[in-house]
Residue, then its C-alpha position, 0 to 999 in steps of 0.5 A: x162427742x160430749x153430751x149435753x143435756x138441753x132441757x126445753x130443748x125444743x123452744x126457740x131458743x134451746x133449738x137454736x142453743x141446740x144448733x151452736x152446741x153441735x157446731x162446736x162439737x157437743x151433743x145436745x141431748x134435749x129434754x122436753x114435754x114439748x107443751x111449748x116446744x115443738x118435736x121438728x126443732x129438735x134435729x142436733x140431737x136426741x130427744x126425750x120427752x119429759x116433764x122436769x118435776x119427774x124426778x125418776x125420767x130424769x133419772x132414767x135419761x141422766x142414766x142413759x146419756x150421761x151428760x157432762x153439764x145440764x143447759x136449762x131453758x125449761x120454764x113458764x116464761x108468759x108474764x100475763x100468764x104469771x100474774x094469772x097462775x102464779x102458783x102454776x108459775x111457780x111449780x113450773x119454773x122453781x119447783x121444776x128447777x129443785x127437781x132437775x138439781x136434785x136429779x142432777x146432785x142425784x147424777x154427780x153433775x155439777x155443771x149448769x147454764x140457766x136461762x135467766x131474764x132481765x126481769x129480775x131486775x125489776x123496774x129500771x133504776x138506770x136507763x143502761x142495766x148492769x149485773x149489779x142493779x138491784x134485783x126487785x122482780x115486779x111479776x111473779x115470773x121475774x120473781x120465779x127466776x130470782x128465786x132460782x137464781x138465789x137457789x143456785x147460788x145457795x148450791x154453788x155455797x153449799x155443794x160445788x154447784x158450778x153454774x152461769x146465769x144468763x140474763x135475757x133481754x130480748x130474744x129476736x131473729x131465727x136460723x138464716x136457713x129457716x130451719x127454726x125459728x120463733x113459732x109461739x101460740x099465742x105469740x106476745x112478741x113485737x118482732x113477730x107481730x110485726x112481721x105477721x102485720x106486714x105479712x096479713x097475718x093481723x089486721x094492725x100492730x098496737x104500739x102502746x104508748x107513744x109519750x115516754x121520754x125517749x127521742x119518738x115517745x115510744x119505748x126503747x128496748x134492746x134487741x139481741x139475735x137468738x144466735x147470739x144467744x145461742x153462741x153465748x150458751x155455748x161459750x158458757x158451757x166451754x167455760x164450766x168445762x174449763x173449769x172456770x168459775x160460775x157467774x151471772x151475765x146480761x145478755x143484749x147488744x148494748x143498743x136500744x132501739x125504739x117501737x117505732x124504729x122496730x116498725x120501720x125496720x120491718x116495713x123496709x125488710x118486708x117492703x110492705x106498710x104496716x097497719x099501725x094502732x096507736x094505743x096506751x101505755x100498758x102497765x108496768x112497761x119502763x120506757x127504756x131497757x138496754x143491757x150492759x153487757x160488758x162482763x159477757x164480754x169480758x168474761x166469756x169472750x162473747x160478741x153480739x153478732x147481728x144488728x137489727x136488720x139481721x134480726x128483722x131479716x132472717x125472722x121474716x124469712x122464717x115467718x114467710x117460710x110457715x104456712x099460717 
């Protein structure tokens, strides 16, 4: 089995990147300081726990496991704590990376899969984004991925760096076996504030703004299934190992759908209304964000798999399973 090593292994979605790295015969090596990941997720693999700017703890486990290519998920990823702390950002996310690419030069790797974000986009010029939109980040965390991402590009120029950016939307679902799933604190997504609504967990769920220019006034945004997103990871390291060339992908379904379609969709799955607060808009919030996601498609030979309903289903079952 070849190692992989999965640096925030731990988190939702390394996890479940862990989960599809094993079932494609690989050995996820996860490496986390588990200050937001959670040490029972890791179940594919080993673990080693430490902090990406430890350059010597890196150096010990590039040592030990001797991976083949590098997935890097480690990172400050709250906006509202970005544009509170964004010089913690910024030593989390960009100085953190530098170090993990020099551990990995130090270690003769050159094979990296970076968790990117469709916020280095910015605010939206078009309502369907494609890779080559122009990159304006509005926050301090967009703006520490972008910095990343044109760190590695600089690599891939100077040094051989072979790397695949993969650009998020919006991550949402679990492991249809409960095994892992979305456990954040605090928790700012809307799927699982939903769900947690439905389930009498919060007293309501705010939809914020109910005047955009979209078909019920609310905004729209494009959901895609950790699984998915998993999968994706997956085929992006198949694609380095075959010596294909790095590149940059958005990562969603193509599909937008709207807050109150999201709402609806939970209600139905979890057969119980929702409290609903109707509040205002919050600042900085596009009223439509959905991906094209054609040269994943193309490039990777990647499918998004699972609608809406799928998210919504296999995350309630998750959420119900914790006892919180």
């Amino acid at each position: 089995m070849y190692p992989i090593l999965v640096v925030g292994g731990a988190g939702y979605i390394g996890a479940h990147t862990c989960l599809d790295l094993a079932s494609r015969g690989f050995l996820p090596v996860t490496y986390d300081n588990l200050s937001t990941g959670h040490d029972d997720f890791v179940r594919w693999g080993p673990l080693e726990i430490g902090d990406i700017r430890d350059g010597a703890r890196l150096d010990a486990v590039f040592r030990r496991h001797r991976p083949i290519a590098i997935v890097h998920f480690a990172a400050q990823s709250e906006i509202g704590r970005s544009v509170a702390d964004p010089l913690g950002t910024f030593d989390i996310n960009v100085g953190g990376t530098v170090s993990l690419l020099a551990a990995a030069e130090r270690a003769g790797i050159d094979k990296l899969v970076f968790s990117s974000t469709c916020a280095v986009y910015g605010r939206p010029q078009a309502s369907i984004l494609s890779e080559n939109h122009v990159r304006e980040p509005i926050n301090p965390y967009g703006r520490s991925k972008l910095m990343i991402e044109e760190i590695i590009d600089d690599l891939g120029r100077l040094k051989g760096l072979q790397a695949v950016v993969l650009r998020y939307f919006n991550a949402a679902g679990a492991d249809p076996e409960c095994r892992i799933g979305e456990r954040h604190d605090p928790e700012t997504h809307a799927i699982p504030l939903a769900i947690a609504t439905a389930l009498g967990r919060r007293e309501g769920f705010t939809i914020f703004g109910t005047d955009y220019d979209t078909p019920d006034g609310t905004a729209i945004r494009d959901y895609v299934h950790v699984l998915d997103l998993a999968a994706a990871h997956g085929l992006a390291v198949e694609h380095l190992i075959a010596g294909r060339k790095g590149l940059a992908v958005n990562l969603g379904t193509g599909t937008g759908t709207s807050v109150r379609e999201l709402v609806e969709t939970v209600g139905r799955i979890s057969g119980r209304g929702l409290s609903v607060v109707e509040g205002p808009r919050r600042a900085g919030d596009p009223s439509m964000l959905v991906a094209n996601n054609q040269l994943a498609r193309d490039a990777l030979g990647w499918t998004p798999r699972h609608d809406l309903s799928a998210m919504v289903e296999t995350a309630y079952r998750w959420h119900a399973s914790q006892n919180r």
